[in-house]
C-alpha positions in Angstrom: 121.3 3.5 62.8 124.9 4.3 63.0 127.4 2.1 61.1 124.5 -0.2 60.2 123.9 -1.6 63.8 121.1 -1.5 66.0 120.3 0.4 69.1 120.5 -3.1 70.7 123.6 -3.7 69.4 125.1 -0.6 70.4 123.5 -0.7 73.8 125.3 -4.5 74.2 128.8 -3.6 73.3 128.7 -0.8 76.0 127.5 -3.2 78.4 124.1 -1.4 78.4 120.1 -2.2 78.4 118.5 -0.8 75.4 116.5 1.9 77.7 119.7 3.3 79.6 121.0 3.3 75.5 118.3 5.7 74.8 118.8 7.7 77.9 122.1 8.7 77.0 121.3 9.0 73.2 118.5 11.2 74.4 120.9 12.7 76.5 118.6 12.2 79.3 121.5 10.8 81.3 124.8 12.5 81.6 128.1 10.6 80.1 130.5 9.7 82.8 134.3 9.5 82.6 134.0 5.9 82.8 131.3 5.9 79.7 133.5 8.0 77.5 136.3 5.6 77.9 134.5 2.4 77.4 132.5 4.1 74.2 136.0 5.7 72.9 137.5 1.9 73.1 134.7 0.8 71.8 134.8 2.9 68.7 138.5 1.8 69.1 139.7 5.8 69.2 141.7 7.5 72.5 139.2 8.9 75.3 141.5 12.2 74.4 139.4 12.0 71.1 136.6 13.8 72.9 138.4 16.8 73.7 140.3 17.4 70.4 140.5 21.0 69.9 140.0 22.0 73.5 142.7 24.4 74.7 145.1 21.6 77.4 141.8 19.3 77.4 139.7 21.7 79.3 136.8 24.0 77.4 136.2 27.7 77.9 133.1 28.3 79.3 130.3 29.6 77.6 129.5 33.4 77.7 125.8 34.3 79.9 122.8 33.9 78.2 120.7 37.1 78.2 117.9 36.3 79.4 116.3 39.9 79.2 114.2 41.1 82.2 112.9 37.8 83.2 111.4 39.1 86.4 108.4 41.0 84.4 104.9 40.3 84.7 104.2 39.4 81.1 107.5 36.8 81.1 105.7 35.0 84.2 102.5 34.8 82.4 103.9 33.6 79.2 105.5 30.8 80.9 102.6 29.9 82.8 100.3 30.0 79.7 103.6 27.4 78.6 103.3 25.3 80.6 99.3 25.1 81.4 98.9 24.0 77.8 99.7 20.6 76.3 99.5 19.0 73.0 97.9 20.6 69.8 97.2 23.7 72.1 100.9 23.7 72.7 101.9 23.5 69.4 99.9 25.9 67.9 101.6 28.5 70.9 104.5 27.7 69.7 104.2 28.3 66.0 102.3 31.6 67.1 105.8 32.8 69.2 107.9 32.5 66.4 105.6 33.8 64.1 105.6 36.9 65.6 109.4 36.5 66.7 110.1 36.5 63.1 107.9 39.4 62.8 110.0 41.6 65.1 112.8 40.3 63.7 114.4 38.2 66.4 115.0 34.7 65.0 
């Protein structure tokens, strides 16, 4: 809880249903314009607030990602053992990648 209120209270000073709340929270849904200013009034700051230290209000973009050869045989089949496995599986895979990740020294 932030500032000792609810998720319900949060949700009803935006004008909001708890779910949609979470959506945004979860960042499942994307913050409008419109949202920023009615949650920047309602946190009784300036919509400007959100851009403080961006160079004339816009941000530089982000350099590429490297995403290495991602084209290769053993990439595809890595991601398709992903996402064939759910649950415990899953989480042991994933414990296993950056096991050996820290191994080879890339985390």
């Amino acid at each position: 809880m932030i500032l000792g209120h609810t998720t319900y209270s949060r949700a009803e000073v935006l004008g909001l249903n708890e779910r949609t709340y979470r959506d945004y929270e979860a960042g499942t849904l994307r913050l409008s314009p419109y949202r920023l200013v009615q949650i920047a009034r309602a946190l009784c700051v300036e919509p400007g607030f959100w851009f403080v230290g961006a160079p004339n209000g816009v941000f530089e973009p982000s350099p590429p990602i490297d995403t290495g050869n991602i084209g290769n045989g053993d990439t595809r089949r890595l991601l398709h053992a992903w996402s064939v496995n759910a649950g415990e599986p899953r989480k042991h895979f994933l414990h296993l990648a950056l096991a050996l990740a820290r191994h080879c020294r890339l985390l």
